[in-house]
C-alpha positions, -999 to +999 in steps of 0.1 A: -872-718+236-887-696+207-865-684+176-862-648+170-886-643+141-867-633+109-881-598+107-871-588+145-834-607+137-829-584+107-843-550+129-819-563+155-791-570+129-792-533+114-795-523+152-760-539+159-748-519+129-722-490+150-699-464+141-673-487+155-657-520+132-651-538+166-684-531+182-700-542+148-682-571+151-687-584+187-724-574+185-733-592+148-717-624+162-738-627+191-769-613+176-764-640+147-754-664+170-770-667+200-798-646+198-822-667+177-823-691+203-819-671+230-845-667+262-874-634+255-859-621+287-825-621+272-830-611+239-850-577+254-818-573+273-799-572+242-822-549+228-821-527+260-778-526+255-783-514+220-796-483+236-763-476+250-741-449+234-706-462+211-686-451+240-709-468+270-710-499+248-671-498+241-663-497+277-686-528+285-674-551+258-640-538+247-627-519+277-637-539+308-664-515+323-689-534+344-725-522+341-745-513+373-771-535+368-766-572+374-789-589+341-770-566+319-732-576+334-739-610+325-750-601+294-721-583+287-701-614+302-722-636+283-711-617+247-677-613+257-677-652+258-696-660+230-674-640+208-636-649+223 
């Protein structure tokens, strides 16, 4: 698998930046994490969840919302995992 390049980390990093501490949290973790090694199809999933609203994002990862489509539910599984 490829690494994130440095410059598209740090983008992604500043990205993950919310106006909510545990969203912050949950998001930097992963993005640190598992991102750099993570699949391109993946990673532009990511990206594509860091579209979502505070609120949208809240309910994926904090309040137990399950998104429609199927990719991004098991990303959201896939952070709520990496991070517990």
């Amino acid at each position: 698998m490829q690494a994130v390049a440095l410059p598209d980390l740090r983008r992604t990093l500043w990205r993950c930046r919310r106006g909510m501490k545990e969203l912050d949290i949950l998001l930097g973790r992963f993005a640190r994490g598992a991102l750099p090694s993570a699949a391109p199809l993946e990673r532009a999933l990511f990206e594509g969840l860091l579209e979502c609203p505070d609120p949208q994002l809240a309910g994926y990862l904090l309040g137990g919302e399950v998104p429609a489509d199927a990719a991004v539910a098991a990303l959201v599984r896939r952070i709520r995992s990496y991070v517990a």
